[in-house]
N, C-alpha and C positions, 0 to 999 in steps of 0.2 A: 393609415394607409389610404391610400387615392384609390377610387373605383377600379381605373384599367390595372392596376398590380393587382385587388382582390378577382379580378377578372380571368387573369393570367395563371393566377396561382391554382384556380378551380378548375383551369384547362388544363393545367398541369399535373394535378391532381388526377383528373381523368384520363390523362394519357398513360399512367402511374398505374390505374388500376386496368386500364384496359390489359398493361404489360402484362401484368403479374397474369390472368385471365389465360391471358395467350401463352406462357412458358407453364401454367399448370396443365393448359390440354395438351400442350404437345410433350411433355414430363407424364403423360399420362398415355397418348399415343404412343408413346416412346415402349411404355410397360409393356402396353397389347403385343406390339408387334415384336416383343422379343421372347414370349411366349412360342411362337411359329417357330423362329430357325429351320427356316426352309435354306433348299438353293436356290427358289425362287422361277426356274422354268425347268421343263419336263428333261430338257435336252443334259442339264447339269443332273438333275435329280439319276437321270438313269445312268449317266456315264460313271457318277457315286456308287450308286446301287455295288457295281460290282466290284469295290474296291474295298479293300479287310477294313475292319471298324475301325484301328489305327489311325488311317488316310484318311475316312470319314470325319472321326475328332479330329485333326491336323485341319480339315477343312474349314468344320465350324469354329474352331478358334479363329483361323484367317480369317474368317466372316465377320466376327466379333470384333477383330482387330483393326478390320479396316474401314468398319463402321463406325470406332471407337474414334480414330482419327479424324476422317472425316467431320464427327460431329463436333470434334476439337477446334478442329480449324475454322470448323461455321460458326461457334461460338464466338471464338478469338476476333474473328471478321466483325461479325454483329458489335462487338464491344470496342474494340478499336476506332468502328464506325462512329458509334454512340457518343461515343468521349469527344471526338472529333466536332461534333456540332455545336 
């Protein structure tokens, strides 16, 4: 192996683990923040408040759901991206 490919390969390598690094803290922030299930400002929180626990659960699923997508499609983005270069 010539120096600049063993050079290449360690960059690579590093950028390898940076990844991994960065998708464990945020698989990890991911955890925290789904401990809360909030609705996130006061304005929703109280307009719930008065709504039978039903609609309250109907709510937090939609929360779930639409946060589930979302992180779908940033995932899908990110990877699509990756492959691409």
């Amino acid at each position: 192996m010539k120096l600049p490919q063993l050079k290449e390969m360690k960059l690579s390598h590093l950028r390898e683990k940076h990844l991994r690094w960065l998708w464990l803290g945020g698989f990890l922030l991911l955890c925290i923040s789904i401990q809360s299930l909030g609705q996130g400002c006061s304005q929703c929180l109280d307009s719930t408040k008065a709504t039978p626990p039903s609609v309250q659960a109907a709510y937090r699923h939609a929360i779930l759901l639409l946060g589930t997508a979302g992180a779908s499609l940033f995932i899908a983005g990110t990877l699509l991206l990756r492959r691409h270069r």
